[in-house]
ZAMARGU-4260 file (C-alpha; in steps of 0.2 Angstrom, whole numbers, plus 5000, padded with zeros to 4 digits):
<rodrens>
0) 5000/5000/5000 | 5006/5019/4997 | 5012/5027/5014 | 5010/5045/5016 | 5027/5055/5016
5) 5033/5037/5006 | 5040/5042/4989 | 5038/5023/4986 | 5027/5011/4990 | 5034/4992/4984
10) 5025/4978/4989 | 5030/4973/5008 | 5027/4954/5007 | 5036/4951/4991 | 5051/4960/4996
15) 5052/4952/5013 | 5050/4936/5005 | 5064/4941/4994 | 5073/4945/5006 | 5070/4929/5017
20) 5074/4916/5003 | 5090/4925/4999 | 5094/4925/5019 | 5088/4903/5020 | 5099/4901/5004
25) 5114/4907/5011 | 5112/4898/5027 | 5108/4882/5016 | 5119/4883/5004 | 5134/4885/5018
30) 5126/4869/5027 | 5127/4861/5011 | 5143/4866/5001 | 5156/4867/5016 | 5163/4849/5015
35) 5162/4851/4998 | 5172/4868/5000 | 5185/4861/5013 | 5188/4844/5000 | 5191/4854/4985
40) 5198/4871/4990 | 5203/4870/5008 | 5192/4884/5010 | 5174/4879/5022 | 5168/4897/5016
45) 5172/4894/4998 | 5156/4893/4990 | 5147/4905/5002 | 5160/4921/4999 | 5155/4918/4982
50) 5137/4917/4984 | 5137/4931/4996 | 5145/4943/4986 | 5133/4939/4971 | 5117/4941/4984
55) 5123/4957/4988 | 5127/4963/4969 | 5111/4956/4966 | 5100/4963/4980 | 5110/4982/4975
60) 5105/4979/4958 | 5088/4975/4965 | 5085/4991/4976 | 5091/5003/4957 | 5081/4993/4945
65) 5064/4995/4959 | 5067/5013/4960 | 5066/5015/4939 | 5050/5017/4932 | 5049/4999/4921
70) 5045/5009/4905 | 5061/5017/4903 | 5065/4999/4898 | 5054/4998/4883 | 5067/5006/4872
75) 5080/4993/4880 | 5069/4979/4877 | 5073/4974/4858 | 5093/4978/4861 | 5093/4967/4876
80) 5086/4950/4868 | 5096/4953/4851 | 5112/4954/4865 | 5103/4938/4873 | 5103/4930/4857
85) 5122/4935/4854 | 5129/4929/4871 | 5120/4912/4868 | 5131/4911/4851 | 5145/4914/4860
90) 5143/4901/4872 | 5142/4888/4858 | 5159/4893/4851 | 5168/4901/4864 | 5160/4896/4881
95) 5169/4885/4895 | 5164/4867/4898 | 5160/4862/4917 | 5153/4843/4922 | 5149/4841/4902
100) 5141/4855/4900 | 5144/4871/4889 | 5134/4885/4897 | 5145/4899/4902 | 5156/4913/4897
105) 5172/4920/4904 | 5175/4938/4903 | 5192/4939/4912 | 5191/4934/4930 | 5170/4933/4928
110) 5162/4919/4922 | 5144/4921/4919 | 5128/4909/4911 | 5121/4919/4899 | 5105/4907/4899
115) 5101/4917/4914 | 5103/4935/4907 | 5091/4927/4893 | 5077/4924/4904 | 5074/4941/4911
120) 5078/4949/4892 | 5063/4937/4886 | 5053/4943/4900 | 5054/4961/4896 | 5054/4958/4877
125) 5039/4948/4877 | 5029/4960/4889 | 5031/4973/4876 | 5028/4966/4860 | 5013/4957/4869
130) 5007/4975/4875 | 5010/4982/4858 | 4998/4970/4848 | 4985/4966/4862 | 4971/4969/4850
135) 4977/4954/4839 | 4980/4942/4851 | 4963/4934/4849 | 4969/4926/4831 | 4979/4910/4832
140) 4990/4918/4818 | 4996/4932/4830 | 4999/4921/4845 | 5010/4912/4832 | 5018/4927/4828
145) 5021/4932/4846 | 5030/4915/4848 | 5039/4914/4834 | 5054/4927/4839 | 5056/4918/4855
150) 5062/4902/4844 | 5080/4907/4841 | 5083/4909/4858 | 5076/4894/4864 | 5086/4882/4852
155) 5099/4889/4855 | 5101/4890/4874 | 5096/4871/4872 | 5108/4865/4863 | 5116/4864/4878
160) 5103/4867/4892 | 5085/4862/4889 | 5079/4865/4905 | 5079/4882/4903 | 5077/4881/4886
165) 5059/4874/4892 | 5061/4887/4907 | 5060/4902/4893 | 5047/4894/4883 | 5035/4891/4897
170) 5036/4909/4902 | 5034/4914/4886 | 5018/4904/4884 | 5011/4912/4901 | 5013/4931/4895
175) 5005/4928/4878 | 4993/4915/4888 | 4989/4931/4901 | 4985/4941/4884 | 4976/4931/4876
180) 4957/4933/4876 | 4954/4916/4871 | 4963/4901/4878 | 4957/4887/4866 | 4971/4890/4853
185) 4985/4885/4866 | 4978/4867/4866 | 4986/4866/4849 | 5001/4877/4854 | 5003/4863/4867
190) 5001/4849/4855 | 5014/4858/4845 | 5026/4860/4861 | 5024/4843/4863 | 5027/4837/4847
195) 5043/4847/4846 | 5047/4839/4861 | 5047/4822/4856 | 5057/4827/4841 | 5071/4836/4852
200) 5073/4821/4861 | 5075/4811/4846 | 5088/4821/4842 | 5102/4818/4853 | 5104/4800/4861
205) 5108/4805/4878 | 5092/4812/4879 | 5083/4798/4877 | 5095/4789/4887 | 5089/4800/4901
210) 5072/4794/4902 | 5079/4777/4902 | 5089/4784/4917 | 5075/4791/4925 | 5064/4774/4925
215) 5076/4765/4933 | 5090/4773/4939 | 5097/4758/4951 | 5101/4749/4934 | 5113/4766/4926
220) 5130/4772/4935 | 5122/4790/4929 | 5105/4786/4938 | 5119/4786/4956 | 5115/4806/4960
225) 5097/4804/4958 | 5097/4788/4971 | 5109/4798/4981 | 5097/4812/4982 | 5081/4802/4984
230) 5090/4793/5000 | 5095/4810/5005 | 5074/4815/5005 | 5070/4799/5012 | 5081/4799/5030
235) 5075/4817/5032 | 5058/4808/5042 | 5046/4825/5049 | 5058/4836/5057 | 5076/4829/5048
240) 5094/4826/5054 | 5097/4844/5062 | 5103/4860/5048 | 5122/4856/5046 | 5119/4835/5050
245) 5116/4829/5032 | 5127/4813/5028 | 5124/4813/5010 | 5132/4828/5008 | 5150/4822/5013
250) 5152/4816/4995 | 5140/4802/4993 | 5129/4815/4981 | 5138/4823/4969 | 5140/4844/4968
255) 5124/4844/4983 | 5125/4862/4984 | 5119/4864/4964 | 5102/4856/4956 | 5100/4844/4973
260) 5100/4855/4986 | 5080/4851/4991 | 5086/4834/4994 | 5100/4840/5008 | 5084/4853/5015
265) 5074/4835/5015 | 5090/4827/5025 | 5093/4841/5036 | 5076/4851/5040 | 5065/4836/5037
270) 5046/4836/5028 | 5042/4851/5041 | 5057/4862/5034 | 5056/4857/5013 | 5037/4863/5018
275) 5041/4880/5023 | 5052/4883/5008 | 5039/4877/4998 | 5028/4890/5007 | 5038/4904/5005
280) 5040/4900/4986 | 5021/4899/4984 | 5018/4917/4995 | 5031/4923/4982 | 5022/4916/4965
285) 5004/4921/4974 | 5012/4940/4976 | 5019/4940/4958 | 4999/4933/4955 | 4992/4950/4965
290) 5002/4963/4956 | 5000/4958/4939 | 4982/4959/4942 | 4983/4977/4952 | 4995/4984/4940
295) 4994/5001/4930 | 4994/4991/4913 | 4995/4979/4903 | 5015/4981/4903 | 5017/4980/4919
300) 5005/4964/4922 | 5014/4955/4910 | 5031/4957/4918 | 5024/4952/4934 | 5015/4936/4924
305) 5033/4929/4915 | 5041/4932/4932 | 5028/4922/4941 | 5029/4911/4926 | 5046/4909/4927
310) 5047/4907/4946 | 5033/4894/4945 | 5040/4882/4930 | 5058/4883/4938 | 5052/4879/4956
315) 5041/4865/4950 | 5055/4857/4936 | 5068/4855/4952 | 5059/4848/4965 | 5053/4836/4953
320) 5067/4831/4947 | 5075/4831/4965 | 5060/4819/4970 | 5064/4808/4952 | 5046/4815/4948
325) 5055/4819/4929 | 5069/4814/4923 | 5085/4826/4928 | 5085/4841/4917 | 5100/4851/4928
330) 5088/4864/4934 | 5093/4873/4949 | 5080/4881/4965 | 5082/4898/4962 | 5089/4909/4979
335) 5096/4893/4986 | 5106/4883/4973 | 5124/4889/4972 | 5125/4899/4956 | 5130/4920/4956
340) 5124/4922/4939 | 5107/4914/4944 | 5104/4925/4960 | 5109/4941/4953 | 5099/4941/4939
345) 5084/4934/4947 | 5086/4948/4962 | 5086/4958/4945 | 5069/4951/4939 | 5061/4954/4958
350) 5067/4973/4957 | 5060/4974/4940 | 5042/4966/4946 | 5045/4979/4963 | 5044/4992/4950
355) 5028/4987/4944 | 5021/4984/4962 | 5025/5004/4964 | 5008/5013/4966 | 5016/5029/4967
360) 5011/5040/4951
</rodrens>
């Protein structure tokens, strides 16, 4: 609510929320990733220096971006997804390989995922074009139209992480869904989805080797962190081993601190604890829910719907995979994974949806 002598008036629950899961993650990520710290780089703090400096580059970058009026970032809006689209290019033929994977780029001392940077550009980038043709959105033709842009990006961050390939597509889908004046037409853009889908996974044979994985992971080396991770949830019980007691952790499952962490929350804070995370995700996705609907316009509900989205798919696609609910996609829970790139730009995103929860004209 606006405050008399405030000059802003942000939305005070999804701040605090913010602000709470930024606080757990820390605390939860130290828990998780200190043997793993003192193993590798004789450092207990190793991964939480580095996490921490990133929260607080993030929650600074947070407090500018709230304070700017979200228009001034229509002219920006184009530029920023054409440079999405570069970066993603770049990683192809010039990123650096971790664990088999080819999703970041160094710039000096600073490696980054551009992946991330392409979720928040599609965010912004969508919400405009969306806003621009909102009269249209009622042909099947023009909610084609509206997805088709989004394509390049997509393949191309999936050629080496479909998760968030399918991360940027679902939120994609919810901004033009949130348009959209008729929802029958996305029954065929979901049969399409699908269809591309089974394609996609046809491609590549360690895709479809994953499924295999996923059905029975006891029978596959590769299905050992998913077992790892399910044993992990499993000795949890109601209230868990204690925050800091986790035996997985000490090197049974591999990189714990990354897409697994829920499992170690599972170990250490039992059913009760994975519970309250869950709650706290669900305050924040409800919050994003209230400002799209009480926002100024159009612009600014869309926004707040491909964050919601985003939060939503990314939440959901990690403790599924954690719980072997889908096969492991690599996914990580945003604020509590280990990942820099991943909290700053998502503190980036909650500044940019603060912006619209600014009822001050």
């Amino acid at each position: 609510m606006e405050r008399p002598g405030k000059k802003y008036a942000f939305d005070d629950t999804l701040l605090a929320v913010v602000l709470i899961l930024a606080g757990i993650g820390l605390v939860i990520l130290y828990s998780t990733s200190a043997y793993n710290g003192r193993v590798k780089f004789h450092d207990s703090l190793y991964y939480l220096k580095k996490q921490g400096f990133a929260t607080l580059l993030g929650l600074a970058g947070m407090a500018v971006v709230a304070r700017i009026d979200y228009h001034r970032w229509v002219p920006l809006a184009v530029p920023g997804y054409l440079v999405a689209i570069l970066l993603s290019v770049a990683v192809m033929f010039f990123g650096d390989e971790y664990n088999g994977s080819k999703r970041w780029l160094s710039l000096g001392p600073v490696s980054f995922q551009p992946s991330e940077f392409a979720k928040v550009a599609v965010i912004l980038f969508l919400a405009c074009i969306v806003s621009r043709n909102v009269k249209k959105m009622g042909h099947f033709g023009a909610v084609i139209l509206m997805m088709l842009p989004v394509i390049p990006i997509a393949a191309l961050v999936g050629a080496s992480n479909l998760s968030t390939a399918l991360i940027i597509l679902g939120i994609s889908a919810v901004i033009i869904f949130t348009a959209s004046p008729r929802y029958s037409q996305f029954i065929w853009m979901a049969a399409a989805g699908i269809s591309f889908m089974a394609v996609f996974l046809a491609l590549e044979s360690y895709r479809l080797e994953r499924l295999a994985i996923w059905r029975n992971p006891e029978q596959y080396e590769k299905g050992y962190q998913t077992l790892q991770g399910l044993y992990a949830i499993g000795s949890g019980g109601l209230f868990g081993r204690g925050l800091g007691n986790s035996v997985q952790k000490l090197g049974f499952l591999p990189e714990a601190q990354n897409d697994m962490i829920f499992s170690i929350i599972c170990e250490e804070l039992g059913l009760v604890g994975a519970s309250v995370i869950i709650i706290l995700f669900l305050i924040l996705i409800w919050r994003f829910f209230v400002i799209a609907t009480k926002a100024k316009d159009l612009l600014g509900a869309l926004i707040a719907s491909g964050a919601m989205g985003h939060m939503m798919i990314q939440v959901i696609l990690n403790i599924a995979v954690v719980t072997n609910t889908i096969p492991n996609t690599g996914i990580t829970l945003p604020f509590i994974s280990y990942g820099g790139t991943s909290v700053v730009f998502l503190l980036l995103e909650m500044g940019l949806v603060l912006s619209v929860s600014n009822l001050v004209e």
